[in-house]
KOLGU-4560 file (N, C-alpha, C; in nm, 3 decimals, padded with zeros to 5 digits):
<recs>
<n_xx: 01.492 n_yy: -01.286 n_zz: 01.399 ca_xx: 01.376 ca_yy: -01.207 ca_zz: 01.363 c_xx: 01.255 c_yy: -01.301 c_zz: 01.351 mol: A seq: 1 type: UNK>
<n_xx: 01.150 n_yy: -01.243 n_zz: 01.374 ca_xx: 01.021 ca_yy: -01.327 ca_zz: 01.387 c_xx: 00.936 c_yy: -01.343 c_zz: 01.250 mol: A seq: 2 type: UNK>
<n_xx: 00.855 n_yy: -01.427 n_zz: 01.217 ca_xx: 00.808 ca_yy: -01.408 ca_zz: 01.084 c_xx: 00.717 c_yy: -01.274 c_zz: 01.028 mol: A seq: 3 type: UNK>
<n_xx: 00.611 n_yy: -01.213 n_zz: 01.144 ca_xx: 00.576 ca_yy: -01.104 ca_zz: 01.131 c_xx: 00.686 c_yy: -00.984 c_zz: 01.085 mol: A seq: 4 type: UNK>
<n_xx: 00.786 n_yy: -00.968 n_zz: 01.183 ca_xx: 00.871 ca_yy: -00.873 ca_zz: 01.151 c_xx: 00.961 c_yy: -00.872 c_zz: 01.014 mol: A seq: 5 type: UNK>
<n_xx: 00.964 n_yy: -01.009 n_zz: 00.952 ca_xx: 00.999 ca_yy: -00.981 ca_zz: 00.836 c_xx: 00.900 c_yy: -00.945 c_zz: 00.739 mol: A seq: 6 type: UNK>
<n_xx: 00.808 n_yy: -00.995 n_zz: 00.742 ca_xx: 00.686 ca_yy: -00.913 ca_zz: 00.637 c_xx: 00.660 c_yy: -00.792 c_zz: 00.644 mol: A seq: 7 type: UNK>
<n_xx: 00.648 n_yy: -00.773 n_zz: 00.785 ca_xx: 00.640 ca_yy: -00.620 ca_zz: 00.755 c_xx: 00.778 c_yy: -00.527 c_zz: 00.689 mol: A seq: 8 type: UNK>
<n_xx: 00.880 n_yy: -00.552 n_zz: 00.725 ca_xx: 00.988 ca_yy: -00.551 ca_zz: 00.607 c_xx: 00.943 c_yy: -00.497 c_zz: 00.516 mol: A seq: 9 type: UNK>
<n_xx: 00.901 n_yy: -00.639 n_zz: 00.452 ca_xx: 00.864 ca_yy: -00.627 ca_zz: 00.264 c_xx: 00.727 c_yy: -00.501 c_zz: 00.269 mol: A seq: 10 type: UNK>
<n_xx: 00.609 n_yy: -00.500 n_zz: 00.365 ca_xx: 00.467 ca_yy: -00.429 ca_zz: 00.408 c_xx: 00.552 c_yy: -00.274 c_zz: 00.379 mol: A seq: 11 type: UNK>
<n_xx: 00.614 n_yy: -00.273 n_zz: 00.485 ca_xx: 00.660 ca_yy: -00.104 ca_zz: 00.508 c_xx: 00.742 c_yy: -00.085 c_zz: 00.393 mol: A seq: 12 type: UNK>
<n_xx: 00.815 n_yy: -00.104 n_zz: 00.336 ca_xx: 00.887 ca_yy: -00.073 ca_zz: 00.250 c_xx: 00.815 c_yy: -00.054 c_zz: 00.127 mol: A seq: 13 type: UNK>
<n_xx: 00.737 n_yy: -00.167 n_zz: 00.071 ca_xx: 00.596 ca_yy: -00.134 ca_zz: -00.008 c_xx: 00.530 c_yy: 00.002 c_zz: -00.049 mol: A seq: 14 type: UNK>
<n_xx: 00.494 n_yy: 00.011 n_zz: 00.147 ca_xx: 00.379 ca_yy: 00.100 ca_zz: 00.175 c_xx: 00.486 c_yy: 00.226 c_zz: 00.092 mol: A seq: 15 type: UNK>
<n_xx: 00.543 n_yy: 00.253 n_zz: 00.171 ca_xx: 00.676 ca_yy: 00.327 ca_zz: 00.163 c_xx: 00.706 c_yy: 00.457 c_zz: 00.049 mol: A seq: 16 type: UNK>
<n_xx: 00.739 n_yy: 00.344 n_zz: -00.012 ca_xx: 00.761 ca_yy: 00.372 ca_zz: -00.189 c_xx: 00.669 c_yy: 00.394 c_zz: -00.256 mol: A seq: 17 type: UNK>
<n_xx: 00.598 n_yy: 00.311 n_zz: -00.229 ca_xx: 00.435 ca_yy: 00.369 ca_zz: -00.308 c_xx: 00.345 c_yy: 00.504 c_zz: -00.252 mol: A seq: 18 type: UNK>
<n_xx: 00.394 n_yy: 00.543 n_zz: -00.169 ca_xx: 00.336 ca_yy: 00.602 ca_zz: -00.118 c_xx: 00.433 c_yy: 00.748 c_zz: -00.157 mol: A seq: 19 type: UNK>
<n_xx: 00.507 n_yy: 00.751 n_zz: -00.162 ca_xx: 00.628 ca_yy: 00.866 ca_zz: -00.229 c_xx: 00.598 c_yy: 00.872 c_zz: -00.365 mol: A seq: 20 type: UNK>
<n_xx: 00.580 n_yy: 00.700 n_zz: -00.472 ca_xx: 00.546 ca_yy: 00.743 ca_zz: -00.621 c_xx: 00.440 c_yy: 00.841 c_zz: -00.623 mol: A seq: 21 type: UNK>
<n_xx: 00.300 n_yy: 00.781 n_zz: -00.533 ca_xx: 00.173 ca_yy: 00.852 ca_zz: -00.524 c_xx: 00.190 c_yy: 01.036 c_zz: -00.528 mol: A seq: 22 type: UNK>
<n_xx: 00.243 n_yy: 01.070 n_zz: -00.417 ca_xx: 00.270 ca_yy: 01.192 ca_zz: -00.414 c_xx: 00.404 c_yy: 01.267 c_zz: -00.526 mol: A seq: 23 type: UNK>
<n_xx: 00.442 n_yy: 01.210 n_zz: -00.565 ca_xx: 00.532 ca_yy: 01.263 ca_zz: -00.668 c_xx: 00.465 c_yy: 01.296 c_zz: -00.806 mol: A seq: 24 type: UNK>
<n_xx: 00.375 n_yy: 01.172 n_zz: -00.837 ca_xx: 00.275 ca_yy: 01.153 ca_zz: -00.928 c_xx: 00.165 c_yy: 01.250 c_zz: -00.940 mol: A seq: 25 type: UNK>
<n_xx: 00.101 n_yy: 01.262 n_zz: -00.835 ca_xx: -00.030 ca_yy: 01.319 ca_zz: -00.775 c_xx: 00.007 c_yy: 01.486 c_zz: -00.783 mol: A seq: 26 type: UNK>
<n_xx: 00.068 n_yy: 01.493 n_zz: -00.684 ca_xx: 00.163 ca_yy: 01.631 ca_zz: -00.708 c_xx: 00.233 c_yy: 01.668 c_zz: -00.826 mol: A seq: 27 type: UNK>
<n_xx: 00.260 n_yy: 01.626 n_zz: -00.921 ca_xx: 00.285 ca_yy: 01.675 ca_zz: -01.052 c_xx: 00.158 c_yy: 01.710 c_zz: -01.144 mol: A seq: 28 type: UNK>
<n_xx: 00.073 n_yy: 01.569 n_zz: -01.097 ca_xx: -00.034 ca_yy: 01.630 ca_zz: -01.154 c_xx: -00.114 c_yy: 01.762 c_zz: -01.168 mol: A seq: 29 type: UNK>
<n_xx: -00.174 n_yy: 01.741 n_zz: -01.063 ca_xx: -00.181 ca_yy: 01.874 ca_zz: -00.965 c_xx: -00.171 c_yy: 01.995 c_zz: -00.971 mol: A seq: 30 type: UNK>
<n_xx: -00.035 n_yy: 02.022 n_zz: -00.992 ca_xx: 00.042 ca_yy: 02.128 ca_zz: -00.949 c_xx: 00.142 c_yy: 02.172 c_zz: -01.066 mol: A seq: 31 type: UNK>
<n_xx: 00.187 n_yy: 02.100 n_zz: -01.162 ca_xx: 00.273 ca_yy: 02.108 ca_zz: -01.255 c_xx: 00.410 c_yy: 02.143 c_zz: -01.202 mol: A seq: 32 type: UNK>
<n_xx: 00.422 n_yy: 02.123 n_zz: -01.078 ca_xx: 00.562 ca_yy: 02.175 ca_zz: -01.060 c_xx: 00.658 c_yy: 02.045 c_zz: -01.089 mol: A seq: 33 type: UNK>
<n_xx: 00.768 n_yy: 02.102 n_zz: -01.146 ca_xx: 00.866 ca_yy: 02.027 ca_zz: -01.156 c_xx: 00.933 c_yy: 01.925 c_zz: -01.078 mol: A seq: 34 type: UNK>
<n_xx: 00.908 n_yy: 02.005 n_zz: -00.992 ca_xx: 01.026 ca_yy: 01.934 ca_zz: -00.850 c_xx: 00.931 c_yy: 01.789 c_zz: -00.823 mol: A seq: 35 type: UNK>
<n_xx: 00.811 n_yy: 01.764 n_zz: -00.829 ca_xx: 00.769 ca_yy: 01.684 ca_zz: -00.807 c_xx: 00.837 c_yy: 01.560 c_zz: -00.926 mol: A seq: 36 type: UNK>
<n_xx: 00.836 n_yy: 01.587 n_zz: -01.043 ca_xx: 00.874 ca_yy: 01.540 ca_zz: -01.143 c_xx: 01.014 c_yy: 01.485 c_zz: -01.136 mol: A seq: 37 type: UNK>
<n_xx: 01.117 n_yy: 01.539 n_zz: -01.095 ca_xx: 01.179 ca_yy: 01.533 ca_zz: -01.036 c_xx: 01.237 c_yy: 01.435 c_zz: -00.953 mol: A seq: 38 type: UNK>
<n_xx: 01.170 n_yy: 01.441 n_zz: -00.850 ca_xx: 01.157 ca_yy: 01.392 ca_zz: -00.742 c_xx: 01.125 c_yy: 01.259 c_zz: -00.760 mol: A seq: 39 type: UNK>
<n_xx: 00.984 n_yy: 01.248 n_zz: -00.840 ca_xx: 01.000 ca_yy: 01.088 ca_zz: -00.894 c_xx: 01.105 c_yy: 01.029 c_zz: -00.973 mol: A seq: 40 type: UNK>
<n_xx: 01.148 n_yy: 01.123 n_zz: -01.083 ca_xx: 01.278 ca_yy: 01.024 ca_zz: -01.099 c_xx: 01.397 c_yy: 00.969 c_zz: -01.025 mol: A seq: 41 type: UNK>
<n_xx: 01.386 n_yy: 01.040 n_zz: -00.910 ca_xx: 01.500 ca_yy: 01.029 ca_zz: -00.831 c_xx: 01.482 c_yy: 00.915 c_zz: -00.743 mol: A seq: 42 type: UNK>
<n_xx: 01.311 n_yy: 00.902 n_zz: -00.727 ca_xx: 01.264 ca_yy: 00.787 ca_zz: -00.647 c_xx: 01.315 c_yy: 00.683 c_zz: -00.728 mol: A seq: 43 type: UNK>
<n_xx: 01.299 n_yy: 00.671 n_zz: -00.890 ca_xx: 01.261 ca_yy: 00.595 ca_zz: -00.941 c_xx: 01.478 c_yy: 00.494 c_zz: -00.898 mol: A seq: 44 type: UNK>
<n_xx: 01.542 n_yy: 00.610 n_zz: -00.928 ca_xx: 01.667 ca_yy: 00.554 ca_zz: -00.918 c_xx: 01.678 c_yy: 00.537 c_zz: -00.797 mol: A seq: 45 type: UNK>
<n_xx: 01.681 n_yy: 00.564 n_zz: -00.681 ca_xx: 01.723 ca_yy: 00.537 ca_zz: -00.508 c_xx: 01.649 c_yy: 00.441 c_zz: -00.489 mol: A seq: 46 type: UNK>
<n_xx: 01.507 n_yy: 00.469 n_zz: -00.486 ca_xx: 01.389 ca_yy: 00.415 ca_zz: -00.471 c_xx: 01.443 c_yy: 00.218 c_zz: -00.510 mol: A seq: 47 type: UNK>
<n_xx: 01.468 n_yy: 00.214 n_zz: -00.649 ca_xx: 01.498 ca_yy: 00.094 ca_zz: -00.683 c_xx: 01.608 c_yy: 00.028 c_zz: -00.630 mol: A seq: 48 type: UNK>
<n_xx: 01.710 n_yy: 00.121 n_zz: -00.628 ca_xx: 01.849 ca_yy: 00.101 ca_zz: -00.530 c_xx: 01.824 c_yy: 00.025 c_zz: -00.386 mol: A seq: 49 type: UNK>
<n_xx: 01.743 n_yy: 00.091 n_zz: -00.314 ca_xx: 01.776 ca_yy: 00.067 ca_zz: -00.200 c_xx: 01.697 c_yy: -00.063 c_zz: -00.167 mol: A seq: 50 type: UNK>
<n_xx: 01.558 n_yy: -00.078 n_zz: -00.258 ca_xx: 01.496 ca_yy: -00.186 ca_zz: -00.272 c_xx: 01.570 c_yy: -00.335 c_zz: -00.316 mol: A seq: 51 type: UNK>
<n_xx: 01.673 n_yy: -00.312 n_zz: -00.402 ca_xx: 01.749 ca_yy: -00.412 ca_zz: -00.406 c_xx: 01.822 c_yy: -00.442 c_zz: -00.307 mol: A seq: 52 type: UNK>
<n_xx: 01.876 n_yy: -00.368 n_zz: -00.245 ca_xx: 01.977 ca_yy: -00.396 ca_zz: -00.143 c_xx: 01.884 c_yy: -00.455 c_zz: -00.005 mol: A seq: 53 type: UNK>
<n_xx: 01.752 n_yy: -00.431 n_zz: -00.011 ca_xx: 01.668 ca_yy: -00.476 ca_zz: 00.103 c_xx: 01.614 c_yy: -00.658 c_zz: 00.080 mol: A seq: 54 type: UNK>
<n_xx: 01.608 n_yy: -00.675 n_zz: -00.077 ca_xx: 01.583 ca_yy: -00.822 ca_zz: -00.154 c_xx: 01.707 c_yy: -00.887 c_zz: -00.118 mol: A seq: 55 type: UNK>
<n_xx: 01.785 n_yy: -00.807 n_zz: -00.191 ca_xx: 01.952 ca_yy: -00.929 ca_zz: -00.138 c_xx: 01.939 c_yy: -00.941 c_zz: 00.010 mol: A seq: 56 type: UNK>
<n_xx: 01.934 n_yy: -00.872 n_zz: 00.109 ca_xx: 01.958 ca_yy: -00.876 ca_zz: 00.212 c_xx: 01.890 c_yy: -00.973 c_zz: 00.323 mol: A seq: 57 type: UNK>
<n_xx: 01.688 n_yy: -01.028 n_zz: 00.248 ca_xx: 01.649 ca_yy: -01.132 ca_zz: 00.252 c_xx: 01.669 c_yy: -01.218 c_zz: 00.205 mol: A seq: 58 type: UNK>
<n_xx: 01.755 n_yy: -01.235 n_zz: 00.094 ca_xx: 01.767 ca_yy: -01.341 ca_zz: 00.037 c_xx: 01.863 c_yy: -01.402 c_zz: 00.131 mol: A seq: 59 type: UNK>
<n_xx: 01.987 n_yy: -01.338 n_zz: 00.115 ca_xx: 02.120 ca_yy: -01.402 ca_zz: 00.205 c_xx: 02.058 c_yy: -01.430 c_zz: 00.346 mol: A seq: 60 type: UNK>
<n_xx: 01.963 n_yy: -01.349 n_zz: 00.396 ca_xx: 01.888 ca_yy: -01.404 ca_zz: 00.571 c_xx: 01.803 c_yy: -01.531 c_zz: 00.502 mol: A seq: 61 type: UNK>
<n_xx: 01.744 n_yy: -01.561 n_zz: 00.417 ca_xx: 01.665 ca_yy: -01.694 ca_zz: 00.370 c_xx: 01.751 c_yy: -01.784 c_zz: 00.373 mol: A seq: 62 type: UNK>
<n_xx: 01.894 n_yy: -01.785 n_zz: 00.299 ca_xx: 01.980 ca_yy: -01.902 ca_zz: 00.253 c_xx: 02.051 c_yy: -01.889 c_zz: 00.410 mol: A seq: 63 type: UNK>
<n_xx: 02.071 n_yy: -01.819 n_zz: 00.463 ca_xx: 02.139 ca_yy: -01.826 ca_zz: 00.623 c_xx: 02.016 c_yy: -01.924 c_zz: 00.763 mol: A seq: 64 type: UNK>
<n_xx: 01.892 n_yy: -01.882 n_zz: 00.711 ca_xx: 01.801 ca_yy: -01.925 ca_zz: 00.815 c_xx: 01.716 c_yy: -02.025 c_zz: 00.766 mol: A seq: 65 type: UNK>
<n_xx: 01.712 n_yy: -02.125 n_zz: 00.694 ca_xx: 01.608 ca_yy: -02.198 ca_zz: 00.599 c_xx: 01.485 c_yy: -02.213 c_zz: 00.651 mol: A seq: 66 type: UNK>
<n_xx: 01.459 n_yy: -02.209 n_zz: 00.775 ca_xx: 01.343 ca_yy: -02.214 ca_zz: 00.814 c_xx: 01.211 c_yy: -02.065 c_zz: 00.799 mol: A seq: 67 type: UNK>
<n_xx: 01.323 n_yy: -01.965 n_zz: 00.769 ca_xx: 01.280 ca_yy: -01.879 ca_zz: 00.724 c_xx: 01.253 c_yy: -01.799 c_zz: 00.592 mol: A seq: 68 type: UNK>
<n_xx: 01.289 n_yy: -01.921 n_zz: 00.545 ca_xx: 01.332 ca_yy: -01.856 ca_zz: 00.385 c_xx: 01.184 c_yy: -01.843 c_zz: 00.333 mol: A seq: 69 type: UNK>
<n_xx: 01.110 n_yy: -01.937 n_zz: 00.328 ca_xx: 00.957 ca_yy: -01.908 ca_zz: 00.293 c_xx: 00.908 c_yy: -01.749 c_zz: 00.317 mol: A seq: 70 type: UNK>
<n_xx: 00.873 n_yy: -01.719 n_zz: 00.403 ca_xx: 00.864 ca_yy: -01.609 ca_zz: 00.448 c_xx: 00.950 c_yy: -01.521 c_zz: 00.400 mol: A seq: 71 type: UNK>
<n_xx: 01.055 n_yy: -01.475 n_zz: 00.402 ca_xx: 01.165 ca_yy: -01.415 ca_zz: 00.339 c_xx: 01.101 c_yy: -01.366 c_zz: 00.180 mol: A seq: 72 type: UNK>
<n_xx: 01.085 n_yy: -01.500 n_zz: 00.108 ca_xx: 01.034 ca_yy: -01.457 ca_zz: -00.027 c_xx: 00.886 c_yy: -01.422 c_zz: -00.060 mol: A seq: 73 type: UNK>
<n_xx: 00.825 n_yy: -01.397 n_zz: 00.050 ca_xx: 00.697 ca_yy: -01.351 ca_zz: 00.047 c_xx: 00.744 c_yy: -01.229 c_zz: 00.054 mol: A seq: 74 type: UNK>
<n_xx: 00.809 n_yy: -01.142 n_zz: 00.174 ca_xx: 00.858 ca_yy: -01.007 ca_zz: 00.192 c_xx: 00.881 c_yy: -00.993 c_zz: 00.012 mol: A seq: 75 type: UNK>
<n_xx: 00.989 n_yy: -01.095 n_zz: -00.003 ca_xx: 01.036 ca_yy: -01.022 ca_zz: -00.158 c_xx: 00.916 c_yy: -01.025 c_zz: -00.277 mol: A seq: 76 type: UNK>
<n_xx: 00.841 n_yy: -01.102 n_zz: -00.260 ca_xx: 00.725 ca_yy: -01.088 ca_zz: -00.372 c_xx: 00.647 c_yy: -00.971 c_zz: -00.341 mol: A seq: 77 type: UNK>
<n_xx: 00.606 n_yy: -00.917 n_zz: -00.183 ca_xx: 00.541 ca_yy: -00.763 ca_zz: -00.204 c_xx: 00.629 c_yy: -00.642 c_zz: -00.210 mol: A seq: 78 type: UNK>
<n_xx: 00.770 n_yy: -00.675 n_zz: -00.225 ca_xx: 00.862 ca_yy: -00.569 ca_zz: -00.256 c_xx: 00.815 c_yy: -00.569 c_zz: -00.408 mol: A seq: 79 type: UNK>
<n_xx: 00.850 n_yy: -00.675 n_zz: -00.463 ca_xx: 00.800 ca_yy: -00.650 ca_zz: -00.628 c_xx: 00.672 c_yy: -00.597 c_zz: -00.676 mol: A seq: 80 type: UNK>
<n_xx: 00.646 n_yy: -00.583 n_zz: -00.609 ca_xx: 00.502 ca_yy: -00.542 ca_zz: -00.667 c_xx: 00.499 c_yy: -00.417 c_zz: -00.701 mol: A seq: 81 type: UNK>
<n_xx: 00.593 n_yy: -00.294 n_zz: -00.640 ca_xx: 00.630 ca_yy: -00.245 ca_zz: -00.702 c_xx: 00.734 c_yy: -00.169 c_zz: -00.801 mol: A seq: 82 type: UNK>
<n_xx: 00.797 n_yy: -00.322 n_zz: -00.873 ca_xx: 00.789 ca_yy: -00.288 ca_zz: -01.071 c_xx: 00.681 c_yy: -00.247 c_zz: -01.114 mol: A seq: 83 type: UNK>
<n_xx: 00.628 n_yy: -00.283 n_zz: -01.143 ca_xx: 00.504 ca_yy: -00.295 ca_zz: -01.264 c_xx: 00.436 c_yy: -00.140 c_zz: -01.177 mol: A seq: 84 type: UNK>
<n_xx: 00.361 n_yy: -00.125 n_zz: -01.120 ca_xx: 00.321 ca_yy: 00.004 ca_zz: -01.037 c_xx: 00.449 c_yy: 00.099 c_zz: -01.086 mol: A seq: 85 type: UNK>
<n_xx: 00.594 n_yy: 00.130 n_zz: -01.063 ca_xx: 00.681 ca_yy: 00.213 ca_zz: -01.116 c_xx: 00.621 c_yy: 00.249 c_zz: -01.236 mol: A seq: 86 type: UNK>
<n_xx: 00.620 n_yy: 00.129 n_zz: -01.347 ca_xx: 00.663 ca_yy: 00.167 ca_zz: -01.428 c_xx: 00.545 c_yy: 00.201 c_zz: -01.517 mol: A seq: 87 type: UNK>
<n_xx: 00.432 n_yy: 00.178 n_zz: -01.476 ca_xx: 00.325 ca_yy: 00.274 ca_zz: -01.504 c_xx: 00.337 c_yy: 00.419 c_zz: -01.494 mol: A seq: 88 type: UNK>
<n_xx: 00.376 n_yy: 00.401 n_zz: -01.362 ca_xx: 00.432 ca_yy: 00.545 ca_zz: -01.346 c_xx: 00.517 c_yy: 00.635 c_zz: -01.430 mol: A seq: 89 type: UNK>
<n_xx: 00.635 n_yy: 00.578 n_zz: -01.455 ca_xx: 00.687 ca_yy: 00.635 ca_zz: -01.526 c_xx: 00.642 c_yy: 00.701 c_zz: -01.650 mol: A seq: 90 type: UNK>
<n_xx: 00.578 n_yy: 00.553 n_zz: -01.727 ca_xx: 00.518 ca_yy: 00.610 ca_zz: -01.832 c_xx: 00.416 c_yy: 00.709 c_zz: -01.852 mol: A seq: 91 type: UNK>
<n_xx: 00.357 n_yy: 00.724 n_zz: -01.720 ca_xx: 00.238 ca_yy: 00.850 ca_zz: -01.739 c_xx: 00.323 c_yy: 00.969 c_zz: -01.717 mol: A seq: 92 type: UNK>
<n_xx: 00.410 n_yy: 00.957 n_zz: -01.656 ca_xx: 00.514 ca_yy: 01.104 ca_zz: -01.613 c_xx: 00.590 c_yy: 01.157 c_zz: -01.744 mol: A seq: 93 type: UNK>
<n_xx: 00.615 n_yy: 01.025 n_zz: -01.853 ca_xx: 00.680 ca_yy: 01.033 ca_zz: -01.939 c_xx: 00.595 c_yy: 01.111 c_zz: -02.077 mol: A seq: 94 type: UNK>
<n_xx: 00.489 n_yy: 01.086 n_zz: -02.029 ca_xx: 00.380 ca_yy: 01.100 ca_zz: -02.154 c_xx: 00.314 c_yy: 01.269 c_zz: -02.151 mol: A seq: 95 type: UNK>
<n_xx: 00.331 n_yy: 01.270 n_zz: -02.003 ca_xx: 00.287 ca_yy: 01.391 ca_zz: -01.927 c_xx: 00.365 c_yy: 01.548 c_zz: -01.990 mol: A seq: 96 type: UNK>
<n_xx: 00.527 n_yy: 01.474 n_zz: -02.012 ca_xx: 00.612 ca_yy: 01.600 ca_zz: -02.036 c_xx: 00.620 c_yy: 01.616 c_zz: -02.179 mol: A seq: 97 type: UNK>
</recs>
């Protein structure tokens, strides 16, 4: 894999998720419907799930490719980025009900 294609990795996956909190968020706002409410918690559990399994999965390609590992943990530092963004979230969803 090329170094672009792993960032975007960490880029799309980002975009991704944040972009599902947004509308889960936004749309609850909004709209008061549940399902949106919902829906974010469900992000909040898969959402985090599958994000881990995408971090391990650079990590073990970093410790397999060393020349790539730099890069690798850049993908994983804009995967993290959203914690802190979640869990704002949460708490306004939490405060909300």
């Amino acid at each position: 894999m090329k170094d672009h294609e792993i960032i975007n990795i960490g880029k799309g996956l980002f975009g991704f998720c944040f972009l599902l909190g947004n509308i889960c968020l936004f749309g609850y706002l909004l709209t008061r419907d549940e399902s949106f409410a919902i829906g974010g918690y469900l992000l909040l559990i898969f959402g985090s799930l599958f994000n881990l399994v995408v971090i391990l999965g650079l990590i073990m390609y970093g410790f397999i490719y060393h020349e790539r590992s730099k890069v690798c943990f850049k993908a994983i530092g804009t995967l993290l980025l959203n914690i802190p963004i979640a869990i704002v979230y949460a708490l306004i969803g939490i405060n909300l009900n």
